[in-house]
N, C-alpha and C positions, 0 to 999 in steps of 0.2 A: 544502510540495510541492503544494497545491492552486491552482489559477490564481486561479480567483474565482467568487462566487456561481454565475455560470456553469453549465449542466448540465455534465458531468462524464461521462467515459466509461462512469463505473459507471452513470451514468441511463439514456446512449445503450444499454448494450448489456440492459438490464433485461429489456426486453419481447422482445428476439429471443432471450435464454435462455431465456425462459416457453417461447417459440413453439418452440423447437427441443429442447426436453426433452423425453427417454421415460418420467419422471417426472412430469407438469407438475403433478402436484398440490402434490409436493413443491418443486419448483419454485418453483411460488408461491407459497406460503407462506414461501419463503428470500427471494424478491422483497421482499415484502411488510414481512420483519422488516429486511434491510437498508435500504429504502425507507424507512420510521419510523425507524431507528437513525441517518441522516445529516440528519434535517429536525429545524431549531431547534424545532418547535412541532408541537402535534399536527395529526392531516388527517383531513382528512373521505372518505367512502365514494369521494365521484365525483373526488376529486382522488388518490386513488391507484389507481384503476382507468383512468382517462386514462393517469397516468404509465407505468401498468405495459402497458397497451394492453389490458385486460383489459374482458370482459363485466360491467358493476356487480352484477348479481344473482350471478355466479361469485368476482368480488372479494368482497362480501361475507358468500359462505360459508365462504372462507379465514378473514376477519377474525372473522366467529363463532366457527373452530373454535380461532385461535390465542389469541384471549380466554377461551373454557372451559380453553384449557390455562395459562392465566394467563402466557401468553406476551407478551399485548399489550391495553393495557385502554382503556375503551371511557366516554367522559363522555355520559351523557343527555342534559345540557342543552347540552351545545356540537354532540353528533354529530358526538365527532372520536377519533381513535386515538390511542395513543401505546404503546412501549412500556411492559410490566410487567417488578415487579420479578421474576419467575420468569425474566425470561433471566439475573440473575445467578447460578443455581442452576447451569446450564451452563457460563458463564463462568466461576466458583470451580472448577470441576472442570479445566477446559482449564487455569487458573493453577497448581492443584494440579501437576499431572503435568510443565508445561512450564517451567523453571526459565531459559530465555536473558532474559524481562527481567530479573530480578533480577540476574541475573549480568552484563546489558549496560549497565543504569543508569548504577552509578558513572564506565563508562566514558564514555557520552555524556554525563552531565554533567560530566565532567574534558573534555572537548575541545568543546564548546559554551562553557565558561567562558573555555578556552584561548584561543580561535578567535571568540570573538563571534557563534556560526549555530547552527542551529537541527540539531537531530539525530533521528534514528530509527533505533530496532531495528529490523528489518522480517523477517517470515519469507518465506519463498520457497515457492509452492505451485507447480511442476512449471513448465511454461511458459505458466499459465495466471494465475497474477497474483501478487503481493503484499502484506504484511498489515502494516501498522505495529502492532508491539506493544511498545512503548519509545518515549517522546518526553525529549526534552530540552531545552528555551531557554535562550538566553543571559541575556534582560533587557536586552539592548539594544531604541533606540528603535524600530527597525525590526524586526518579525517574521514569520515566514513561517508560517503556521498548518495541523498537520497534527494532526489526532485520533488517539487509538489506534485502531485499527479501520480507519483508512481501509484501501481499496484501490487496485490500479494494475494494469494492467496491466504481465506479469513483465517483458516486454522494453522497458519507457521509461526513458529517462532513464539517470543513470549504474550503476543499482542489475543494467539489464537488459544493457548491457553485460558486467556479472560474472559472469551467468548464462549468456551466451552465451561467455564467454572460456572459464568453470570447468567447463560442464555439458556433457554425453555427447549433443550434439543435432546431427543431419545441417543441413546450408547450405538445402535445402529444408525442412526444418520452422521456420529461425530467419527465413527469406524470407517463406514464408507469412504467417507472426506479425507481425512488421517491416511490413507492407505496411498492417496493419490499426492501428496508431499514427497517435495524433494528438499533435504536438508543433507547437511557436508556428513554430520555424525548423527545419521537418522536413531531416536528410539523407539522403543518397541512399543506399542499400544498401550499394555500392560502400566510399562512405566510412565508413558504418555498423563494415564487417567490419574494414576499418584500425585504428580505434577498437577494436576487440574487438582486435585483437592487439598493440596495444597498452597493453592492460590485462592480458592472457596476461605481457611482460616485465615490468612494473612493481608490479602485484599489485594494486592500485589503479588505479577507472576515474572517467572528468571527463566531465561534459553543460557545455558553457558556452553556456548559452541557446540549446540546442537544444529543449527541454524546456518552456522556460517562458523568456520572453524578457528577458536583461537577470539571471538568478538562474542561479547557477551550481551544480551538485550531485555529489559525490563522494562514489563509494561501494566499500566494500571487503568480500569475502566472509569469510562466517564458515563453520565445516564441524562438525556433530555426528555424522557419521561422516565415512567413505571414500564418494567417488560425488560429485554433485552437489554445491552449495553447498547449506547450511540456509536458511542467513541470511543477511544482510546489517546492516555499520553504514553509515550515510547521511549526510553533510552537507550542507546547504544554507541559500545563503547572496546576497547581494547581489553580483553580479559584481564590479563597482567596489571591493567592500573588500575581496572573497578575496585579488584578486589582488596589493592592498596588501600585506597581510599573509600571501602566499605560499602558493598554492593546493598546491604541491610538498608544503609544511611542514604542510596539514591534510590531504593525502593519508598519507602517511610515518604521522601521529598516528593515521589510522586503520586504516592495514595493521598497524602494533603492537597498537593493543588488539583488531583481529582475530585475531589470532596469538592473544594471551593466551585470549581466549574458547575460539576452536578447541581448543585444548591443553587448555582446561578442562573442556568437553562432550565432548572424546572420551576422558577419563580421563587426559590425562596433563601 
C-alpha cells in the first residue's frame, strides 16, 4: 500500500499537526516517535527537526526527554536517534487487550495464499486515519510492501470507501476529508460518492489505481460493535492479475472472512 520511498502523507502532514496542536508538547514528541519508527536507519538532531519543521534546540529537548524515558536512544558517536526498546512496553500492552490481529491473521494469510496479494488488517481510527495491524504476503515475485504500523489516511483508497459507505458521517464532513487526498488518478467527488454506494450494495469496496497507479486494492469492513466499522480486511494487488484471477472472487473472499471476524468480536 506504500507508493515508494517517496515522502508520504504522514511526512507531508507531520509538521502542521505539530503547528496546530493545543498539545504541541505532546505533539511532538508523537512526531518525533513516529518519525524514527518509519526511517530505515537512525537520524540525526537537525534531520528530524527540518522534517518535523521544528526549532533544533526545541527538537532536541523532546529527543532528551523521550530518551530519559527510554522511549528513544541516543549513539554518541554517530549523534543519531533511533528508537528504544521501551516502546515495546506500550506496544505489549495495546496487543495484550486488542485481540483482531490474532483473530485476522489466519484469515489474511488463507486469501493472500488464495489470491497471490498482499493483505492487511488495518484498524479504523474515526475519520482521521488508519493503522495496519496484520500483514500477510503471498510470496509471489512481485510484492507490495506495507509495515504494521503504517498509517493512511481513513478516507484513501478502497479501505476509505468502507468507512464512508458503513460510518454515521454527514456528505460535508466526507467532502471536507476527500478534498485533502492524494491519490496517483484522483476522482472526482461525484464519482467518489457512486463508488461509496456501491460498496453500501455489495459489502465490499475496489480502488482500481485510483490510489496508486496500475495496483488495485479491495477492502471490506469488519465491526466490534454496533456503530461505525472497527476494522478493515485489505487486499492489494497488481491490476493486471487481480483481474485475471477475478477481482469479484477476492472481494466475495473477503466479505466472508469479514463476516466471520465480525460475528466473532462482537460475541457471536
Amino acid at each position: 500500500m506504500t507508493k515508494s520511498p517517496q515522502k508520504t502523507p504522514l511526512d507531508r502532514s507531520l509538521a502542521a499537526t505539530v503547528k496546530e496542536s493545543k498539545a504541541p508538547a505532546i505533539s511532538r514528541a508523537a512526531a518525533v516517535l513516529r518519525l524514527l519508527g518509519k526511517s530505515d536507519t537512525p537520524l540525526g538532531l537537525q534531520g528530524i527537526a527540518r522534517e518535523l519543521g521544528l526549532v533544533p534546540s526545541t527538537c532536541l529537548y523532546v529527543l532528551r526527554a523521550l530518551v530519559a524515558e527510554e522511549l528513544v536512544s541516543f549513539d554518541p558517536d554517530t549523534k543519531r536517534y533511533a528508537l528504544e526498546a521501551g516502546i515495546l512496553t506500550l506496544a505489549r500492552q495495546w496487543l495484550r487487550r486488542n485481540q483482531f490481529p490474532d483473530q485476522a491473521q489466519p484469515v489474511l494469510d488463507r486469501i493472500a495464499q488464495d489470491f497471490g496479494v498482499t493483505m492487511l488488517g488495518v484498524q479504523i481510527v474515526g475519520l482521521d486515519h488508519i493503522i495496519a495491524v496484520a500483514v500477510s504476503r503471498s510470496g509471489n515475485n512481485i510484492q507490495l510492501s506495507t509495515q504494521v504500523g503504517s498509517r493512511f489516511p481513513a478516507l484513501i483508497s478502497a479501505t476509505g470507501r468502507c468507512i464512508a459507505a458503513y460510518g454515521d458521517y454527514s456528505d460535508g464532513e466526507l467532502e471536507a476529508r476527500f478534498h485533502t487526498l492524494r491519490w496517483d488518478q484522483p476522482p472526482t467527488f461525484e464519482a467518489w460518492r457512486q463508488q461509496v454506494a456501491e460498496t453500501r450494495l455489495q459489502g465490499f469496496s475496489v480502488d482500481d489505481s485510483s490510489y496508486i497507479a496500475g495496483v488495485t486494492v479491495i477492502a471490506a469492513p469488519v465491526w466490534k460493535r454496533s456503530g461505525n466499522p472497527s476494522h478493515a480486511l485489505v487486499a492489494i494487488g497488481i491490476s493486471s492479475t487481480l483481474k485475471r484471477g477475478g477481482i469479484a472472487a477476492v472481494g466475495e473472499a473477503l466479505l466472508s472472512g469479514a463476516r466471520d471476524l465480525s460475528g466473532d468480536m462482537m460475541g457471536g
